[in-house]
C-alpha positions as CSV (number, residue, x, y, z in Angstrom):
1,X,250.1,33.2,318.5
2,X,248.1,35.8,316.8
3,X,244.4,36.4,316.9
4,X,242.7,36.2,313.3
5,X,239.8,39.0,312.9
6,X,237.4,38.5,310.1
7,X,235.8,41.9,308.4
8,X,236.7,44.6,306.3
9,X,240.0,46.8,306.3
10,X,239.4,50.4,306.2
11,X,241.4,50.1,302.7
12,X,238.6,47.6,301.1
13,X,235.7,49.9,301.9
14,X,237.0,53.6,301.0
15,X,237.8,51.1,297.6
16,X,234.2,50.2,297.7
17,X,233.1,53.5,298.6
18,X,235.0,55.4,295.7
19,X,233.7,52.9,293.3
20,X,230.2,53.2,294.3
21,X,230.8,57.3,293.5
22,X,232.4,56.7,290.5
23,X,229.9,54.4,289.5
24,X,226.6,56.9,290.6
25,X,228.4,60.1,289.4
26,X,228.3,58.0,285.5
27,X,224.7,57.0,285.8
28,X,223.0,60.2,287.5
29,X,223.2,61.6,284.1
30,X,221.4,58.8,282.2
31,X,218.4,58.7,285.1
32,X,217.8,62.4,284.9
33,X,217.1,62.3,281.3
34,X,214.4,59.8,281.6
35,X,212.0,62.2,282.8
36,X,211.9,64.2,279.6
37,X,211.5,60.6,277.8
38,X,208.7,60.2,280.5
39,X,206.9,63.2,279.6
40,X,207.2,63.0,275.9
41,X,205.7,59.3,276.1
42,X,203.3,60.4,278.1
43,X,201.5,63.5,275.6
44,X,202.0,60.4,272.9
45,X,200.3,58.1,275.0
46,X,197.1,60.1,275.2
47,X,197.7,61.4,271.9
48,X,197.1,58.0,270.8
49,X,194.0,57.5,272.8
50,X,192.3,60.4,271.2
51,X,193.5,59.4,267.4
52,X,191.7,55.9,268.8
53,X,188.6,57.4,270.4
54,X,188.2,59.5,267.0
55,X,188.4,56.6,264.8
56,X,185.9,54.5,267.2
57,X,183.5,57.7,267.3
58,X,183.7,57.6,263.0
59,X,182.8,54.2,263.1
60,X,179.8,54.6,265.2
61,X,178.8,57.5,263.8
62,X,178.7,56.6,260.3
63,X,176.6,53.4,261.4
64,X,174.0,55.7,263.4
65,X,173.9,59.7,262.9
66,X,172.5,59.5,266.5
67,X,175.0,57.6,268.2
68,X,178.4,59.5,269.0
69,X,179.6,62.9,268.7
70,X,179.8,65.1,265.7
71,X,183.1,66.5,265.1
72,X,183.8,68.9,263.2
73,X,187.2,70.1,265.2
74,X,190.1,68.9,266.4
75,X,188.9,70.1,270.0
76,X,185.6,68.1,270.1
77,X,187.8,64.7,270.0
78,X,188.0,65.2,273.6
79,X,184.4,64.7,274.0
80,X,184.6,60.9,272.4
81,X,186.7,59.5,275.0
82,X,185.5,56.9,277.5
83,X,184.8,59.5,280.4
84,X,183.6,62.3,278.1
85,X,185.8,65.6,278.2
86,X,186.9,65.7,281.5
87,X,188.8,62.6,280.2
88,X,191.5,64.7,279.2
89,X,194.0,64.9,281.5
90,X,194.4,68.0,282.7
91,X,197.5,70.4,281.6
92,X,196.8,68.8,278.3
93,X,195.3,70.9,275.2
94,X,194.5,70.4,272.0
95,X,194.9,73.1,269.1
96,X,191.7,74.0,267.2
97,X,191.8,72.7,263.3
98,X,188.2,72.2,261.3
99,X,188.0,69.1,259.0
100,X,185.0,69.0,256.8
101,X,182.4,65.7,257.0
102,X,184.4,62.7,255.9
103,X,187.9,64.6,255.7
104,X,190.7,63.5,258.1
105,X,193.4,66.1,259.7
106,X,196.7,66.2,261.9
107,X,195.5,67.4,265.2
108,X,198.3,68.7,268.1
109,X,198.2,67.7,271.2
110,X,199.9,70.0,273.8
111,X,200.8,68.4,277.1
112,X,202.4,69.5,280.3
113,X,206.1,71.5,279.8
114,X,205.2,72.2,275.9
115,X,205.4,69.3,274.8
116,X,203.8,68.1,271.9
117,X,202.1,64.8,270.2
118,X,199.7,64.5,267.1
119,X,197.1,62.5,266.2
120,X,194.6,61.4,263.2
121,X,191.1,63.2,263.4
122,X,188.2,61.8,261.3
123,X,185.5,64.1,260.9
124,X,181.6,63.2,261.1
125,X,179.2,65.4,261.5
């Protein structure tokens, strides 16, 4: 009579082990690509906060003269976020552009690795 092992033949787990490769050798590709998604969401992301923090500082502004910030360029946006200027994140720039009182403008946002986002400036003065 024969003894009955229970486990795994060496034959089963090189066949698990090549399909696992096969399987991480088509996927590595997809997961490397996310970070340049990552990044590009990113510069949106606090592109959108500054289109939000101008239109809030517009608001206020044209309730009060004295309460917000005058902006006159794309670059002062930075000032009407919640923590001021040093809100921006750093590696992150925004290109000059004037907009006259009550005119609105594109503004670029340049993030980390060049990448780029706009936004919608009001300006106040």
């Amino acid at each position: 009579m024969m003894k009955r092992t229970t486990g795994f033949t060496l034959i089963e787990l090189i066949a698990v082990i090549l399909i696992l490769g096969i399987l991480a050798v088509t996927a590595a590709p997809q997961f490397l690509d996310l970070s340049a998604s990552a990044r590009t969401a990113a510069v949106a992301g606090v592109a959108g906060s500054l289109g939000s923090a101008s239109s809030m500082n517009y608001a206020r502004r044209s309730l009060s003269a004295t309460d917000g910030f005058a902006i006159a360029n794309c670059t002062a946006v930075a000032n009407a976020l919640a923590g001021g200027a040093t809100a921006l994140p750093t590696g992150y720039a925004i290109t000059a552009a004037a907009v006259a009182a009550g005119g609105s403008t594109v503004c670029t946002l340049v993030g980390p690795s060049a990448v780029t986002a706009s936004f919608r400036r009001s300006g106040i003065l």
